[in-house]
Every structure is written in structure tokens, then in C-alpha cells.
C-alpha positions in Angstrom: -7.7 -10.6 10.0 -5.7 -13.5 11.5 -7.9 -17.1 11.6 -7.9 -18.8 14.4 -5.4 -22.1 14.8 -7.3 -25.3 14.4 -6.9 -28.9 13.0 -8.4 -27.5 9.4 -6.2 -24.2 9.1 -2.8 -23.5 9.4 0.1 -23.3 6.7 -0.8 -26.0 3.9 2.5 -25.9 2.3 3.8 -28.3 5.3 3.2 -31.7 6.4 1.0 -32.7 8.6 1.7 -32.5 12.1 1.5 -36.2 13.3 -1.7 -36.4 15.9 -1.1 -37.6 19.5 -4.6 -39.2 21.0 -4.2 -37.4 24.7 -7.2 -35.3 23.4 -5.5 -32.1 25.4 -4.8 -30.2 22.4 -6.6 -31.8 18.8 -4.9 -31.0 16.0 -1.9 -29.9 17.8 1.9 -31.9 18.6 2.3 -32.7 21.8 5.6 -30.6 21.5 4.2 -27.4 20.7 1.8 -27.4 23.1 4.3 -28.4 25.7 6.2 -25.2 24.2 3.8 -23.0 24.6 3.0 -23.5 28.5 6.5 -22.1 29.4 8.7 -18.9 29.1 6.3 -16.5 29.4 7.4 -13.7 32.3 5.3 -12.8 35.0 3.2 -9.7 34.3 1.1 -9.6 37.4 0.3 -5.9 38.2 1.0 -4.5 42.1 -0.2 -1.6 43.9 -3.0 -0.4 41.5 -5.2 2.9 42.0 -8.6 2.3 42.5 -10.2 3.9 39.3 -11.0 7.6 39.9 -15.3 6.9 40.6 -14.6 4.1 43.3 -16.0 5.7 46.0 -18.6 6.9 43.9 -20.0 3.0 42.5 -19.8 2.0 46.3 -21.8 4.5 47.2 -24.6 3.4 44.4 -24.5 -0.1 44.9 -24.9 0.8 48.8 -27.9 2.5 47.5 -28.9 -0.3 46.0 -28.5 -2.7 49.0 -31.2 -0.8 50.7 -33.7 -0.4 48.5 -33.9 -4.4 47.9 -32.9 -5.5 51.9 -33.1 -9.4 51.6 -32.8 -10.3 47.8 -29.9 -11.7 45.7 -29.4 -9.1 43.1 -27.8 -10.0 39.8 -26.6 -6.7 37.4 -25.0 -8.6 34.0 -22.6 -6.3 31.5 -24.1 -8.7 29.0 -22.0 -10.5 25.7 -20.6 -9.8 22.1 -23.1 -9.7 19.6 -22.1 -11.3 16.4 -21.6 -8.8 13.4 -21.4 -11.3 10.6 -19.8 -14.8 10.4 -17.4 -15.0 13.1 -16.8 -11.3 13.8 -18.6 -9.3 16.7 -19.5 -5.5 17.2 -17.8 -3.9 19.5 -18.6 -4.4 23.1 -20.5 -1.8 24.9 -21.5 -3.1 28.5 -24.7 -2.2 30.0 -25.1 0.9 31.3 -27.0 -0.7 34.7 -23.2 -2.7 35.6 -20.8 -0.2 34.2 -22.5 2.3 36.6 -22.4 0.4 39.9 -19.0 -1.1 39.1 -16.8 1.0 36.8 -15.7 -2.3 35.0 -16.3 -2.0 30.9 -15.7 -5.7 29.9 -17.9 -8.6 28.4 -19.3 -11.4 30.3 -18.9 -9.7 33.4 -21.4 -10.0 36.4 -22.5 -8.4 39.6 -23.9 -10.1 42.7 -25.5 -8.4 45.8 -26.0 -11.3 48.2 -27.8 -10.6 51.2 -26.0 -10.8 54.1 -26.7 -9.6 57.6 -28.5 -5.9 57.0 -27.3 -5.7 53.8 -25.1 -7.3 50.8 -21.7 -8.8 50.3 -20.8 -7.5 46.6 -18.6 -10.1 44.2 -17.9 -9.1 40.9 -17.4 -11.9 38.4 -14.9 -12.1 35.4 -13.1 -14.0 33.2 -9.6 -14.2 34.8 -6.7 -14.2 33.0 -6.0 -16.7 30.3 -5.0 -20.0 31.3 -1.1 -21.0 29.8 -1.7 -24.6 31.2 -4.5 -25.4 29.4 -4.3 -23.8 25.7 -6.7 -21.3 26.6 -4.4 -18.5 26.3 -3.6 -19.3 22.4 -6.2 -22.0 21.2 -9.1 -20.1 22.2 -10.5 -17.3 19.8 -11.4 -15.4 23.0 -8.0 -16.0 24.5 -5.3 -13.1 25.5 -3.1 -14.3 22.4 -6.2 -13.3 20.4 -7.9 -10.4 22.0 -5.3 -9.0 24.2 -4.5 -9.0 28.1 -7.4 -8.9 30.8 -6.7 -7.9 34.3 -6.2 -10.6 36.7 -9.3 -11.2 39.2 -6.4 -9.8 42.0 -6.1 -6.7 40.1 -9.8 -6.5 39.7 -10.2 -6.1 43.3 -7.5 -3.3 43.6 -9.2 -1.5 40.7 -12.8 -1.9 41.7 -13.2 -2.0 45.0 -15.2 -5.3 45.0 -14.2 -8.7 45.7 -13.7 -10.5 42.2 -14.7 -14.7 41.1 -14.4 -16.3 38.1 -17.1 -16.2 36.4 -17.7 -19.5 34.8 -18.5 -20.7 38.0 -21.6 -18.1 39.1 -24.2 -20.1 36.8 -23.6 -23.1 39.6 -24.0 -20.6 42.3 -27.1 -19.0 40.9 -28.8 -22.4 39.9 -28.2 -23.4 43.8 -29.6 -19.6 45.2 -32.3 -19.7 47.4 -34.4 -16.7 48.4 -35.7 -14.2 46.0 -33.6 -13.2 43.2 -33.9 -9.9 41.1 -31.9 -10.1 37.9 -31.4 -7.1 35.5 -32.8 -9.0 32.2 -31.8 -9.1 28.0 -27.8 -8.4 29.1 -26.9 -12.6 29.2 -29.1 -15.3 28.6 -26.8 -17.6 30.5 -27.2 -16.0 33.4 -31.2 -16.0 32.7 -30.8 -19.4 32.3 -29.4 -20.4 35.5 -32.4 -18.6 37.2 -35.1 -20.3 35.6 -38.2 -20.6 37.5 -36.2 -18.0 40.7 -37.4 -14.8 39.0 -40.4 -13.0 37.9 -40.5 -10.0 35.0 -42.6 -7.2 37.6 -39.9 -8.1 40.2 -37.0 -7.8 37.7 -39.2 -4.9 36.3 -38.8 -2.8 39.8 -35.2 -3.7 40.0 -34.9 -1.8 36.3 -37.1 1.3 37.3 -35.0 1.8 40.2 -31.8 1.5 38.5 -33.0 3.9 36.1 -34.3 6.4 38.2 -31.4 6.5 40.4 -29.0 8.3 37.3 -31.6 10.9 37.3 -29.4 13.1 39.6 -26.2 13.1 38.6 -23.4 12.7 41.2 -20.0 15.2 41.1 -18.2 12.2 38.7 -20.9 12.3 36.7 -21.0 15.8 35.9 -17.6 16.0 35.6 -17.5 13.1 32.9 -19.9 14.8 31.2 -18.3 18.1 31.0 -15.5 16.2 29.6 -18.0 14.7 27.2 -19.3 18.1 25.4 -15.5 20.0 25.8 -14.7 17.2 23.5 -17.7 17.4 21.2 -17.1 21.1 20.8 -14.0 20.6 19.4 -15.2 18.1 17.2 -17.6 20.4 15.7 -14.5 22.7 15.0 -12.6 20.1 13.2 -16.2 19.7 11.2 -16.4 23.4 10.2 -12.4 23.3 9.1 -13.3 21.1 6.5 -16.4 22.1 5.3 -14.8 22.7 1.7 -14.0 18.8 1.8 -17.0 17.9 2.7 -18.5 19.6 -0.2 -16.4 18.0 -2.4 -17.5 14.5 -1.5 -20.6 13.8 1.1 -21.7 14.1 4.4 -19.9 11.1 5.5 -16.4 13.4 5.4 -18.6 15.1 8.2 -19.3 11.9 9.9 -16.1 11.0 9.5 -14.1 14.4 10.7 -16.2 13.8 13.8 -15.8 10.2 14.6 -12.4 11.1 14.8 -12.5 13.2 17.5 -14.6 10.7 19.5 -12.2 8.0 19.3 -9.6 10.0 20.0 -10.6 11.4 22.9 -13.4 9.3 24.0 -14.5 5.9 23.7 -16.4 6.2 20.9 -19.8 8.4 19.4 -22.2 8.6 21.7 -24.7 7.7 19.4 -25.4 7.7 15.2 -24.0 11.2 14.3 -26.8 13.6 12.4 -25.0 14.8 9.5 -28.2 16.4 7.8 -27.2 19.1 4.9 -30.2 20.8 3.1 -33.5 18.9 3.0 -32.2 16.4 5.0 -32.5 18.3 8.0 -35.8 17.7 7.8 -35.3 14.2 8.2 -35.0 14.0 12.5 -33.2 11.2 12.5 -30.6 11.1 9.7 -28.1 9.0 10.2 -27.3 7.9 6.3 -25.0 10.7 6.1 -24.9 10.1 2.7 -26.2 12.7 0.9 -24.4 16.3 -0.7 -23.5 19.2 0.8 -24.2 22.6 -0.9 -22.8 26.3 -0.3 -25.7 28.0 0.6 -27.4 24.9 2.4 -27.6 24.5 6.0 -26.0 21.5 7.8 -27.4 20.3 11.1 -25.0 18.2 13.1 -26.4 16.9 15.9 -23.5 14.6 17.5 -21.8 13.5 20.7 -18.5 12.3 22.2 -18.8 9.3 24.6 -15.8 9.3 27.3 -13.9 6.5 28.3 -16.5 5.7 31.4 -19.7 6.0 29.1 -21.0 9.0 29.5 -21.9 11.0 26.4 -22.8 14.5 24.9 -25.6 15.4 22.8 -24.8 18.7 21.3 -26.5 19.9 17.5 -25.7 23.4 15.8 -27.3 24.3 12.0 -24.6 25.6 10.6 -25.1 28.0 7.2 -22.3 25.8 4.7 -21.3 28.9 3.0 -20.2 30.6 6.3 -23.7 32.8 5.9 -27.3 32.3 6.8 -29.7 33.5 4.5 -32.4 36.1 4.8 -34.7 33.1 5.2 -32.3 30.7 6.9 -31.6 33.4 9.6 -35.3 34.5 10.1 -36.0 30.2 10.9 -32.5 30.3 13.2 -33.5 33.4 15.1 -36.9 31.8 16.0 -35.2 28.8 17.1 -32.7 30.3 18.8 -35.5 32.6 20.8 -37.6 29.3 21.7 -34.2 27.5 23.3 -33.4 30.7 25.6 -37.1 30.4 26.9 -36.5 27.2 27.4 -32.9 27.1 29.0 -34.6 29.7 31.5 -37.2 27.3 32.9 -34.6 25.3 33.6 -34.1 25.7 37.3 -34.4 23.4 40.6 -38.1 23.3 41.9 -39.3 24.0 37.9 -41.9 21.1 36.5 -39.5 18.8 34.2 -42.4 20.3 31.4 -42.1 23.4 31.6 -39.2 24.1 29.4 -40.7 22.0 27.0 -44.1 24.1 27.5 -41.6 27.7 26.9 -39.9 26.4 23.8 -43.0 25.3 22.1 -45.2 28.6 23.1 -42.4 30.9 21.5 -42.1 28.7 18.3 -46.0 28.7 18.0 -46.0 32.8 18.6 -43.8 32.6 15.4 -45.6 30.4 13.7 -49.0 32.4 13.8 -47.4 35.6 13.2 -45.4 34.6 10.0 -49.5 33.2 8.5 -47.9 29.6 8.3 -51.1 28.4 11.2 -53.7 30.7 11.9 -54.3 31.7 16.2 -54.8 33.0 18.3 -51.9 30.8 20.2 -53.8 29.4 22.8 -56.1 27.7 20.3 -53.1 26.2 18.6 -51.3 24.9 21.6 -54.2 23.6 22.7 -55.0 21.8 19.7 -50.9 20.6 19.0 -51.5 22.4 15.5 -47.7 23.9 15.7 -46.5 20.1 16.0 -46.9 20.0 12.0 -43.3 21.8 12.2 -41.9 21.4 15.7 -42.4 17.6 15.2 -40.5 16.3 18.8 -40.1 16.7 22.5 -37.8 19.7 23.6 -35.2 17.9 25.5 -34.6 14.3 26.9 -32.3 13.3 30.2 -28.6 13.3 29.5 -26.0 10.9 31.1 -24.6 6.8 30.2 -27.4 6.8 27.7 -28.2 9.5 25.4 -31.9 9.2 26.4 -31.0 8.7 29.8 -33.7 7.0 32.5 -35.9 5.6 30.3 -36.9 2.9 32.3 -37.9 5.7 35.1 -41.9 6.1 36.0 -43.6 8.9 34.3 -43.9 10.4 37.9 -40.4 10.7 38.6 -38.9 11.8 34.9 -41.5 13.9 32.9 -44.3 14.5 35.5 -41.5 14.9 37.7 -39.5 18.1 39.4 -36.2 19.1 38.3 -33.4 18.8 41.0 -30.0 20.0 41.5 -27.4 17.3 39.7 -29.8 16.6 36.6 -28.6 16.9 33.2 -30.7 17.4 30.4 -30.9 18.9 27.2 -32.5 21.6 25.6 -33.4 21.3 22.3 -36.2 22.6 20.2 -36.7 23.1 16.0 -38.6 24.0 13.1 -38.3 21.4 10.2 -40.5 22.6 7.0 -40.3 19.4 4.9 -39.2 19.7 1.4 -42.7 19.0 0.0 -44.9 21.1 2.5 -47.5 22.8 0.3 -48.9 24.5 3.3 -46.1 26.7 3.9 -44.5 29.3 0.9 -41.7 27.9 -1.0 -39.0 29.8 0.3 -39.6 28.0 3.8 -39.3 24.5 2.0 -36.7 21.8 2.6 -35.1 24.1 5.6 -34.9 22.5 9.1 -33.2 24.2 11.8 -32.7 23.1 15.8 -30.3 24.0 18.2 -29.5 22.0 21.3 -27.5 22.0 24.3 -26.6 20.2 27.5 -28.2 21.5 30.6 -27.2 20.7 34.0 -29.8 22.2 36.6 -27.5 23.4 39.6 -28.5 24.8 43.2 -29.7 27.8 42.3 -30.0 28.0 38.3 -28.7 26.0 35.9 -25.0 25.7 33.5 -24.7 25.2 29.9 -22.3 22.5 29.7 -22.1 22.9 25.8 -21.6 27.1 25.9 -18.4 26.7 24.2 -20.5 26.7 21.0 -21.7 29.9 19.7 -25.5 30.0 19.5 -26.7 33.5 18.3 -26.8 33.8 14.1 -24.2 36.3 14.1 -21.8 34.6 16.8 -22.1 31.6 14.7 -20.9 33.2 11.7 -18.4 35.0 13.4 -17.2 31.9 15.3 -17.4 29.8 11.5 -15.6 32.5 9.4 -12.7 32.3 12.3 -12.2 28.7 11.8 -12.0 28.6 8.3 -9.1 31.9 8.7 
């Protein structure tokens, strides 16, 4: 990786550059910097598109506007993080801004300001690097550096919002009046310039409401994520194409396979892939990926491709290595497999957000006491959470930007709540016997099995975004032995 130009780097091998005092550009001749403010053509783009979910961001900030009539509303996209040293992760902007503005970049900032019955909308960026002042090449977070960002004029076209530079909002927000709601830990700048103007419940309601308002999903939405798990399902293909190489090296050649297909295709992983062969399966959230994979284990992959807007599967098949289940392996699957059907059938507009939970849980339990493993009758167990012991987590979570989507959402609006039309979620129940579980026989030991899949409750039913992945035992074998040729 290229260092940054400064007085104390560069090529040693010449002499020093002779240093002019006009304290422009340290460490730099006057006659290269001169150089460097000219020549460059003029690559100002004209007549842009508006990006495809325009209309759709309008619509939600407009939303916005009159839930909060009155108050300055400030949604940041938030900062790099530092990795190590002088290198930074790779940005991901808040899900809050990308979802009322579209825009994916750092630093960024939306402003509601009241005005008249409702709010004049500026979104601020860093405009294009400045050739005049060295920014563009001096600057480690110049365009030389990091690469070209739009122009605050073609931020407008592509938006839909008027665009500011944003090194001048802090001034603007230290001089607000009125009340102020800011969408906090995205940019402590920008909580810095509004010292003493907010307060955490107020900021708090502005959060919940955000939150709450992905729980229905509009058409974009649904459409991004259907582009989400068509991708993921052919990631998992690539995964069970190489199974042989996997087994000759780890589950990070899983990982791997399927990071692939995110980045080509998406934007990234929508979240730590579960790469869990054998006991690890066990392990809910394995994300080490760093551990053997067997013929005749099982491997749970539980994994997701983010698109290019944010939105992200979350998709998990237990696969049988060898191509096979076992008599076991199959009798665990089955069980499974009969608990997310019940489940996927409660799924329906007008249906408590609990109850497919409640259907999953009462047909794993019904398994549970008729194998010996708890003893009934099932009522007594439910009641008492015994089957938890091997059923271990919630059957599903809302899908969307986030992978747990709405957590910021009241309890009376998300899991008290009533499924609607437009909401995604996913359906996802297990049985994980741990590898050192004396209370079940040994054949049962170290074998973890769930199956999940990605909901979207529709007018009068709902779809199974992910159904381009066999489920049933045999219909996974079939579909694995096909792959492999």
C-alpha cells in the first residue's frame, strides 16, 4: 500500500527539495505544487438518472416530516473506523441515512429543517476534491488517494435532494434554534455541534420511529431483497461444488467460496458467514470457520449476500458433506424440516408475529418427548421451556438493511405486534445436541441441524423468497448429488 506524500517520506535517494516559507504546501516546491493545479480535464457528469429508489426515499423522509412537524432533524451516515495504524474498515453507512437518502458514502449528513408545514431536506457531502488547494493529492482522503466522489451538482441529480458541503453543517447546527432530534453514535462531530440542543429520550423516539418504519417493506425493498437471496442461492451452489476442497483444507474454503459470490454480485456478506461442519453446528454463532470438514459430517451454512443498496439475505441449509444424511442425521433434518413448514404456515397477514415461533417450537417439542430425550406430556414442557435445552433460540427475526432488522422498534409493534402485508422475516428453527450432552444417547451427540428461510408475508399468504433451495432431506440430496455431476 502506497504512503502518503509528506515532508518525512518520499524517494530518499534524491536531494532535498529546497523549502519555500508560503506555508501553502510544507514540504513541497512551490513548482510542483503549481504543477499540480493544472491540466486536469473536466469530468463533470450531465444529465444523471435519479438512482432507481428516488421516489421511494422521498416518500420516507416525507414520512418522516410528519411524524416530527416542527423539529430540525439530523440522520448522520457516520465515519471510517480505524482498523489498525493508519488503515480503516470498510465503510458501511448507517442503515437510518442510507434508507431515507440512497447515498452510501462516509461523513455524509441529512437535515430536515422545518419549514412552513413541513421540511426543506439538504443533504451534506464532501464535494469534490479541491485541485487549488492540494486537497486533491496531499490529503490521504483526497480523490488522488481514495478515488473520485460525485460532485455536490451531481448529488442532487442522483438523489433527489438539495446537496451542501458538509464541512460547513457543524456552524449551521451550533447556530440552530428550535428543538433538534439527532440520530446518535454515527459522528461525534455532529454530536458535538449540538451540545446542550438535544436530549437521549427525544433522540430515543426519533430511533424507534426510524426503526419501526422498515418493518413493512416497500416494492424496492422487496425487490432488493429478492435479489439478495437469488444471489445467496447461488452461492450456496458454488459452496456444494467444492465441497471436496473444502475437505481438503477447512471451512474457511467455505467461507471463502461464498464471500466470493457476495462481492461479486453484491456489496459484500451480509453478515459473519456460519461455516459450522460437525460439532460446530452446535455452536450458534460460529463464525471461526476454522475448523475440518468430514465426509459423513453435516455442514450448516447459514449465510447472506448484501446488495449494492444494503439489503441482505439470511438463508442457512445443513447440508450432509458426503452428499448423504445418515439414519440419524435424517431423522434430526426431518424434525426440523416438519417444525419450519408449521412455522412458514402461520405466517400470514392478520397472524400474531409469535405464532410461527409458537408452531415451530410445539412440533420440535412433540419430537422431543416422543423420541424419550424430555419426558411430557407437551404442554408441561412448553410451559415450563424444558425443550429450550435443544432448540436454544428464537424462530425467526425481521429481515431487511440489517440482518436483525427493527431492533430499535417497541415490543408492541415488532414481537407483540401483528404481521402485515410487505414484512419480511425469517423462518428459522433447530435442534443442536451439544457434543458433550449426557442427557441425550450418543448417537444424537455433536449433531446440530436448522433450516431457515426468508419470508415475505404478502396480501393474502405469504412467498418464500429463498425457495430456490431445496429443503426436504431427499430434495437436498438430489439437488447436492446434481451439483457435484
Amino acid at each position: 500500500m502506497a504512503e502518503e506524500l509528506t515532508p518525512e517520506t518520499g524517494d530518499e535517494s534524491e536531494e532535498p527539495i529546497k523549502q519555500r516559507k508560503n506555508g501553502l504546501y510544507p514540504g513541497v516546491s512551490d513548482e510542483l505544487a503549481e504543477n499540480m493545479k493544472s491540466g486536469w480535464a473536466d469530468t463533470e457528469l450531465h444529465g444523471l438518472e435519479p438512482i432507481p429508489q428516488a421516489a421511494y426515499t422521498a416518500a420516507r423522509r416525507a414520512a418522516l416530516s410528519a411524524r416530527f412537524p416542527g423539529d430540525r432533524l439530523v440522520i448522520p451516515a457516520g465515519n471510517l473506523k480505524t482498523r489498525s495504524n493508519d488503515t480503516e474498515y470498510a465503510f458501511r453507512t448507517s442503515v437510518e441515512y442510507a434508507y431515507l437518502t440512497g447515498n452510501l458514502t462516509e461523513d455524509g449528513v441529512l437535515v430536515l429543517e422545518p419549514k412552513g408545514d413541513g421540511h426543506k431536506a439538504t443533504i451534506y457531502l464532501l464535494p469534490r476534491s479541491d485541485r487549488e488547494n492540494g486537497e486533491f493529492w496531499l490529503s490521504g482522503h483526497g480523490e488522488l488517494w481514495v478515488g473520485r466522489r460525485h460532485s455536490l451538482a451531481e448529488a442532487e441529480q442522483l438523489y433527489g435532494i438539495p446537496a451542501a458541503d458538509v464541512r460547513e453543517l457543524p456552524d449551521k447546527l451550533r447556530e440552530a434554534t428550535g428543538p433538534v432530534r439527532v440520530v446518535r453514535s454515527y459522528d461525534a462531530g455532529v454530536e458535538a455541534a449540538l451540545t446542550d440542543k438535544v436530549t437521549a429520550e427525544r433522540d430515543e423516539e426519533l430511533r424507534v420511529f426510524l426503526s419501526e418504519a422498515r418493518l413493512v417493506k416497500d416494492a424496492f425493498e422487496a425487490g432488493e431483497l429478492q435479489k439478495a437471496v437469488d444471489s445467496t442461492v447461488r452461492g450456496f451452489e458454488d459452496v456444494v461444488r467444492v465441497l471436496d476442497k473444502a475437505e481438503a483444507t477447512s471451512e474457511r474454503y467455505i467461507e471463502g467460496t461464498f464471500f466470493l459470490r457476495a462481492r461479486v454480485e453484491g456489496n459484500d456478506i451480509g453478515y459473519g458467514s456460519i461455516c459450522a461442519a460437525g460439532a460446530h453446528a452446535c455452536t450458534l454463532h460460529w463464525v471461526r470457520n476454522d475448523g475440518p470438514v468430514r465426509s459423513g459430517d453435516l455442514l450448516l451454512l447459514d449465510a447472506g449476500v448484501e446488495t449494492h443498496t444494503l439489503y441482505t439475505a439470511d438463508v442457512t441449509r445443513t447440508l450432509p458433506i458426503s452428499g448423504t444424511y445418515s439414519e440419524i442425521q435424517k431423522k434430526i433434518y426431518d424434525a426440523v424440516y416438519e417444525a419450519q413448514e408449521a412455522g412458514i404456515a402461520a405466517v400470514r397477514p392478520g397472524a400474531k408475529y409469535r405464532d410461527f415461533h409458537d408452531a415451530a417450537q410445539r412440533v420440535l417439542t412433540e419430537k422431543l418427548v416422543e423420541w424419550g430425550l424430555v419426558e411430557g406430556p407437551v404442554e408441561r414442557v412448553l410451559e415450563l421451556g424444558l425443550q429450550r435445552r435443544w432448540t436454544l433460540h428464537g424462530t425467526g427475526h425481521m429481515l431487511g438493511m440489517d440482518v436483525h432488522d427493527c431492533a430499535a422498534a417497541r415490543t408492541e409493534t415488532y414481537v407483540d405486534g401483528t404481521l402485515e402485508p410487505g414484512m419480511c422475516l425469517t423462518v428459522e428453527p433447530g435442534l443442536y445436541f451439544q457434543a458433550d450432552d449426557l442427557t441425550v444417547p450418543e448417537e444424537y451427540r455433536g449433531i446440530g441441524v436448522r433450516i431457515e428461510d426468508d419470508i415475505l408475508v404478502t396480501q393474502d399468504g405469504n412467498k418464500n423468497l429463498s425457495a430456490g433451495l431445496p429443503r426436504r432431506s431427499d430434495e437436498v440430496e438430489a439437488w447436492m448429488a446434481s451439483l457435484k455431476g
